[in-house]
C-alpha angles and dihedrals in degrees: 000000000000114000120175131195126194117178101342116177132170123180131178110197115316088341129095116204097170113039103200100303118209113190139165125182114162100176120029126147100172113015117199120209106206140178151070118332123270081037093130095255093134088043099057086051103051086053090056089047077056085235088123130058116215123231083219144351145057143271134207124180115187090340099303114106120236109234116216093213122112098237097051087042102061087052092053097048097053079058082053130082113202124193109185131197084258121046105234093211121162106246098210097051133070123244086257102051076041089065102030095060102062091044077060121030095044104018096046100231118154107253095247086053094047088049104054085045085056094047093045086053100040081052094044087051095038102240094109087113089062098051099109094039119108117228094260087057097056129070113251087256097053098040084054096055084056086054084051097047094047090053088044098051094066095059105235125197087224138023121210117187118190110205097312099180094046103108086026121110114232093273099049093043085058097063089044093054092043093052095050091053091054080053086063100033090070096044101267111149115230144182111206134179114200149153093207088094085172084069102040084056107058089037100045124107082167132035117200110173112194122195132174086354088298127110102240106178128350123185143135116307097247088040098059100035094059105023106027099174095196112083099223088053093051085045097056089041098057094038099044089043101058094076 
């Protein structure tokens, strides 16, 4: 994946959460989003889901530029897989009819052929004996696995996930975590925001750290992690990584 950012700004209201972003990564298999909290980090991925129009800027995802206009976009959010904090999953309906609906209402599959592909994914992630079970049946692990699964069965050319483990006990994040480096295990690209900087770690091909809105530092996984030169980065690493 390359993805390149020159002068991207967002602003909601008074307030600026991306301060003219310039980025280059031209060759990034699994992309970590760190940082405080209220960094910008959701943001920039929501832009990249193309959810969020910026105020400036452009964006460009493995050379070709991402348009901002509605048309264009519909077209780039059914490539892109997006995993949110929260699940999003439909309560009334079962993780299979959660996955099923979007094969067929946005990517056009017949229903017999949707739901074949659901049931493949839900096997290959072992969640097939859940299938028929609704979201308030299912542990939030689990119910976020489905989430995974439903981003994974479209095939998208990128996953973003947006804090994923954030409202997950240990246990559960666990799984989360677990299932996501499988994802990149077998060379998927993904984007991930997390605060479980022991995973991104040990995930992550390329390290942004976003602060205030502003890219602060930007390296190598391996680079950052263990040489940040800049010393707020060195600060919140040492600090986030005790514990």
């Amino acid at each position: 994946m390359r993805l390149h950012l020159q002068k991207l700004t967002k602003t909601f209201g008074r307030h600026t959460v991306l301060r003219a972003i310039d980025l280059q990564i031209e060759r990034g298999h699994a992309v970590v989003l760190i940082g405080p909290s209220g960094g910008g980090k959701s943001t920039l991925l929501r832009v990249l889901a193309g959810l969020e129009y910026p105020d400036a800027g452009d964006v460009r995802i493995d050379d070709q530029p991402l348009v901002f206009r509605e048309d264009e976009l519909r077209a780039h959010r059914r490539r892109i897989g997006v995993v949110f904090q929260t699940m999003n999953l439909f309560p009334h309906l079962t993780a299979l009819e959660n996955i099923t609906l979007p094969l067929v209402r946005v990517h056009g599959m017949d229903s017999a052929a949707a739901r074949n592909t659901a049931l493949e994914h839900l096997r290959r992630f072992r969640l097939d004996d859940h299938a028929h079970k609704k979201p308030a049946q299912l542990s939030g692990g689990q119910r976020q696995r489905v989430a995974i699964v439903r981003a994974v069965a479209i095939r998208p050319k990128l996953l973003l996930f947006d804090e994923p483990t954030s409202a997950l006990d240990p246990e559960m994040t666990a799984e989360v975590l677990d299932m996501i480096g499988e994802l990149r295990a077998e060379g998927r690209d993904l984007i991930l925001a997390t605060h479980h900087l022991a995973f991104a770690r040990t995930v992550a091909d390329y390290a942004i750290f976003l602060a205030d809105g502003q890219l602060v530092e930007h390296a190598p996984g391996d680079a950052l992690f263990a040489a940040p030169r800049d010393p707020a980065v060195a600060r919140f690493l040492e600090r986030v990584l005790n514990y």
